[in-house]
Each structure stands twice: as structure tokens, then as C-alpha cells.
N, C-alpha and C positions, 0 to 999 in steps of 0.2 A: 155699593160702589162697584163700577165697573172696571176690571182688569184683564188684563190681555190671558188670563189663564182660565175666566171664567166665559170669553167669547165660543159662543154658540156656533155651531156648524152653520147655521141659517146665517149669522153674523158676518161670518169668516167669507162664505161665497159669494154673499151682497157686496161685502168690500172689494173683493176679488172683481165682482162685474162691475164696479162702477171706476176701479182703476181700470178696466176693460174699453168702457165705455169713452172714456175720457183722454187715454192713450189713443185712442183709432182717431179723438177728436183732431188732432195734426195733420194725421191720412187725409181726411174728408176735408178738413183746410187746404190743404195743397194740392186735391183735386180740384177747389173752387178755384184758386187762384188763377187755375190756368186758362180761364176765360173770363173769371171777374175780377173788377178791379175791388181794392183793399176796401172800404167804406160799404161798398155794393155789397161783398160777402156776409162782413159784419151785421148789416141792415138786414140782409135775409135772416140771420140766425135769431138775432133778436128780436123779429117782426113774427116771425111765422112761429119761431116759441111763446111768444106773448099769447099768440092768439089760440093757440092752445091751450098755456095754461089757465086763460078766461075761458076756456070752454068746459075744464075739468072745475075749475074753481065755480062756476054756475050752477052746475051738476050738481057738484055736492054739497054745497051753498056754505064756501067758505067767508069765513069773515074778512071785509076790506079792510084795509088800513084806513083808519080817520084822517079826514080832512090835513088836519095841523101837523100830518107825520106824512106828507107826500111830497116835501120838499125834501125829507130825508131821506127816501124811496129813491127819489129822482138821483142826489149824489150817491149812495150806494151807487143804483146803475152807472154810473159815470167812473167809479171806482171799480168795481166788480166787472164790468160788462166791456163798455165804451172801452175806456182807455187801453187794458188790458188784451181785449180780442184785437183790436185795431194795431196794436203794437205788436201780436203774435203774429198776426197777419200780413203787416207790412215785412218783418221780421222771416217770414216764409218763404218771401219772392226772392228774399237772396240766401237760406241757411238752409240744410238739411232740417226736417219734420223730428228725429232724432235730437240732433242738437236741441234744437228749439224744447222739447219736451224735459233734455237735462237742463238746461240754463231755468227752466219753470220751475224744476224740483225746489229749487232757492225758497220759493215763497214762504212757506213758514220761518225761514231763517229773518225774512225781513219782518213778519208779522208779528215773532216774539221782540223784536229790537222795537220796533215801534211803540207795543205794549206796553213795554218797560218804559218809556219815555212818557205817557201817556198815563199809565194808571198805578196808583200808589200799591196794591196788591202782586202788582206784575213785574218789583225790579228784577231787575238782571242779577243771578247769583252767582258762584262761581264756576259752577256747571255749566248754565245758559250763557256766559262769554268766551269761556271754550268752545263750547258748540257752534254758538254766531261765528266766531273767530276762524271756526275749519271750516264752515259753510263758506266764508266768505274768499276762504283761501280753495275750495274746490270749485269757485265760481270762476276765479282768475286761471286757473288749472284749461276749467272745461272750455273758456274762451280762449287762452293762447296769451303768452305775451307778446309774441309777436306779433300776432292782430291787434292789440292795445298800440304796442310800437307804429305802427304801418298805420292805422286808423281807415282805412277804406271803408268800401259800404261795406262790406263782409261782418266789419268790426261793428258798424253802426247798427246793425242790422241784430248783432248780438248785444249787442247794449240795449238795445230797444226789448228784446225778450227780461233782460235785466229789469226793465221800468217798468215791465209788464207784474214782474214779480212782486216790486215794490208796491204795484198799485192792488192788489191783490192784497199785501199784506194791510196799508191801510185801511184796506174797503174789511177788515175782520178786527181791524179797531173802531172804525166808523159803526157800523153791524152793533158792537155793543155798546156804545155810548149814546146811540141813536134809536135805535130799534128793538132796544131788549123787551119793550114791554110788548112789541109784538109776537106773534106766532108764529114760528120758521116760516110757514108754508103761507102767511099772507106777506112775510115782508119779502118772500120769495117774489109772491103775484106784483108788489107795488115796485123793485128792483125792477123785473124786468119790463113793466110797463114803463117805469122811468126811461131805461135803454131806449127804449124803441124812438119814444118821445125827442130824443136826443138824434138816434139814428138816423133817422126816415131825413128829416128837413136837411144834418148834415153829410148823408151820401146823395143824395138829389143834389147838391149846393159842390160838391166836390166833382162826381163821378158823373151826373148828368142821371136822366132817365132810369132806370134800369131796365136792362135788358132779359127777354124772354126767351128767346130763338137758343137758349142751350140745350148742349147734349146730353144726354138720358142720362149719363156718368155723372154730369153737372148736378142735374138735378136730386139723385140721389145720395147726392154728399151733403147739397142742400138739406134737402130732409132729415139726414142725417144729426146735422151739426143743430138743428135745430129743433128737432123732436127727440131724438135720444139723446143729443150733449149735452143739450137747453132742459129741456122743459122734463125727461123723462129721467134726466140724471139729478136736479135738483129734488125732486120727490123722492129719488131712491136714496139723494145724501142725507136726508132728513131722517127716511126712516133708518141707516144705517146709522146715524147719531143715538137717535132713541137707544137703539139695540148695542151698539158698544164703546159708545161714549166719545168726548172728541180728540179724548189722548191717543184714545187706538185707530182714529180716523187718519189721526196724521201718516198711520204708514202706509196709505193709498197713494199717498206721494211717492213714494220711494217704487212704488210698483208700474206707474206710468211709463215712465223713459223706456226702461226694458221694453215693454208692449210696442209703444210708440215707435222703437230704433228696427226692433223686427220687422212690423207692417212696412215703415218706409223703405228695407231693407227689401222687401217680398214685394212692391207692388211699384215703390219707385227706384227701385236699385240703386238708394242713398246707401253712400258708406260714412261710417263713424271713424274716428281718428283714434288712437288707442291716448292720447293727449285729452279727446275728450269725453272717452270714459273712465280713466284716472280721474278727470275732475268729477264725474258723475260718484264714483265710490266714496269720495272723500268728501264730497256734499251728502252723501246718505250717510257716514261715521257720525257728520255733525248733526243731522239731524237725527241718530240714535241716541245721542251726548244729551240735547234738548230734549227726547223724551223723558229721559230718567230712569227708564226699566231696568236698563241695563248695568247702571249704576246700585237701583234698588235689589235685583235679584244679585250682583258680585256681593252686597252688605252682608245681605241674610245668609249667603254661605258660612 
């Protein structure tokens, strides 16, 4: 069994770059935004990641998902991908890259609630409704109540990061009632092929054409979000799983926002609210509460 005491230095750094990777992923969103529109962006990420990871899945001649489990490919990416990037996305044109990245930190909060609802192994105890319970109160923290009060796009825009959570937390209930019998790294390939599938006809139907005439900044956010966020970051989540298991996965969450609020702070002179990193602390307490470690090591003292 794997425990956060027995994680490996190789273990420890992997985590470390893929909250890396995944934190800059907001940066390189908010670079795309400012010449494409929300649908266009998304479709590039999940278009030019797909084709990637059919290029490495060729190579090494991984196994496809069968026929009868690609309608469950296709909602994963709808859950995982679609919904999700599209709502961080729209969610960008009006929120600091920062915020955006704590209001994200949530998603395991909704992932375990949904689990609990969902699989008789998974109820809620009375550790995991503390925990949901102060995630849900540093979520209203990080958002404001008087953005809740006032309800503008500012607010909507934060509620939409919120939906973005929730669909995430699904798409890791869907993941195991649908896809366990596959192999991370093919229902990886058949996810993102679903997206695309989804993508392409509705950013064409939305956005029109897409456009090529961008700036070299553009471009390589593009590449970005889509070769490291996409396609380079799920191979490295996989192997990081293998190596320390998914209890210690979860505090890659907790490492994003910091990374995310500095970049946006260095490169687009976002500032944070001290309102919305309180809510950012007390969404990481809750999600400590949900781990359990902390809990297990005050025991054994």
C-alpha cells in the first residue's frame, strides 16, 4: 500500500510538475482568450491533443477501447473535457486565472459527495461531511457573498468555474462505473477522442471557422494547452498514479492555485483578493479533512 511517508523523491517531483503543468494551464488559457473565442480555444486543445495522443498510442500500439465502451468514451469527454474546459474558459473572459484555479481546487470536494451518493462503498462518514462541509464553505468564502448578492457576470462567471468542478467530479464517478475495465492510458485515448468528436462540429456551429492569422504568443499557448495540459499531462497523471497512489494524487490540487495566482500575477498583473485566498485555505483544510492523513497520523500519536 502506498503512503504519503513511503513516496519516492521521483514520486514527489512528478507530482510537483504536473501541478506545474496544470497550474500554467489557466496562463496559457487566458493568453488564448484574447484572440479566440471560448469554443475555438477548447477545440484547439482537445483537437491537437487527440492527435497527438493517436500518434504516441500508434507507436506504442496501445490497446483501443472496444466498439461497446465508446459511447462511454464519448460522455467521459463531455464530462472531463467539454463541459469543464468550456466553462473555465468562458469563466476567464471575465475572472482573474488565479481565482479561476482556487474555485477549481473544489473538485474533489464534489467528487467525493457524488461518490457517496452513487456507490455503496463510498458513503460519506463523519470525517468526509466535515470536510465537504468546509470545502463548500471556502468555496462561498473564495467567491464573495456579495457577488452571490449582486449576481453580475463576474458572479456568473464564478459559478461557471463552480459547474466546471462539479462536472469533473462526475466525470471521476462516470471514469469508474464505466471504464474500469479499461486501461487508464486507452480510456485516456477514447476521452479525448470523444471531446474532439464533440468539439470540432460544436465550435464550427458556435464560433464559425476557426481562425489561423494568430500571434506566435497565441500559438504557443495553443501548443501549450494542448500538448503539455492535454496529452503530456495525462500520461504523466497516470504514471504519477502508478507511483503514489490516488490518495496522494489528490494534493496536486492543493498545489495548482498557488502556481496558477503567481504566473497570473508575473505575466498578467492579476491580483487576488485576500477574501479570495481565505477561501482558498479553507477549501485546502477541507480537503486535508477528506484525505484522512491527518486525522490518521494525530491517532497514532
Amino acid at each position: 500500500m502506498i503512503n504519503q511517508q513511503t513516496l519516492s523523491t521521483r514520486a514527489w517531483g512528478e507530482m510537483l510538475l504536473l501541478a506545474l503543468i496544470w497550474g500554467a494551464s489557466f496562463l496559457a488559457f487566458a493568453i488564448c482568450l484574447r484572440e479566440l473565442q471560448v469554443f475555438t480555444t477548447v477545440a484547439h486543445r482537445v483537437f491537437w491533443g487527440t492527435v497527438l495522443m493517436w500518434i504516441i498510442a500508434i507507436a506504442r500500439g496501445w490497446m483501443l477501447p472496444p466498439l461497446r465502451l465508446w459511447l462511454a468514451c464519448l460522455i467521459m469527454g463531455l464530462l472531463n473535457n467539454v463541459i469543464p474546459f468550456s466553462l473555465i474558459a468562458w469563466g476567464q473572459t471575465t475572472i482573474e486565472s488565479g481565482l479561476a484555479s482556487i474555485l477549481n481546487a473544489s473538485t474533489a470536494v464534489y467528487g467525493i459527495l457524488f461518490a457517496a451518493v452513487i456507490f455503496a462503498d463510498e458513503r460519506l462518514t463523519t470525517r468526509k461531511l466535515v470536510g465537504v462541509a468546509i470545502g463548500f464553505v471556502g468555496v462561498i468564502i473564495a467567491i464573495g457573498i456579495e457577488s452571490l448578492k449582486s449576481f453580475d457576470i463576474r458572479s456568473l462567471a464564478q459559478l461557471a468555474i463552480v459547474g466546471a468542478s462539479m462536472s469533473y467530479g462526475l466525470a471521476s464517478v462516470w471514469a469508474r462505473r464505466s471504464l474500469k475495465s479499461l486501461p487508464p492510458r486507452s480510456a485516456a485515448l477514447g476521452m479525448l477522442t470523444g471531446s474532439t468528436l464533440i468539439m470540432l462540429p460544436l465550435s464550427f456551429a458556435v464560433d464559425g471557422p476557426p481562425r489561423f492569422d494568430l500571434s506566435a504568443q497565441t500559438w504557443v499557448a495553443i501548443a501549450y494547452i494542448a500538448a503539455a495540459a492535454t496529452t503530456g499531462a495525462y500520461l504523466l497523471y497516470y504514471r504519477v498514479l502508478s507511483m503514489a497512489g490516488s490518495g496522494n494524487l489528490t494534493l496536486v490540487t492543493l498545489v495548482i492555485p498557488p502556481i496558477a495566482i503567481l504566473l497570473g500575477a508575473a505575466f498578467l498583473e492579476e491580483r487576488i483578493t485576500p477574501t479570495a485566498m481565505a477561501g482558498f485555505a479553507i477549501i485546502a483544510l477541507g480537503m486535508i479533512i477528506l484525505d484522512g492523513r491527518l486525522a490518521a497520523w494525530r491517532a497514532s500519536r
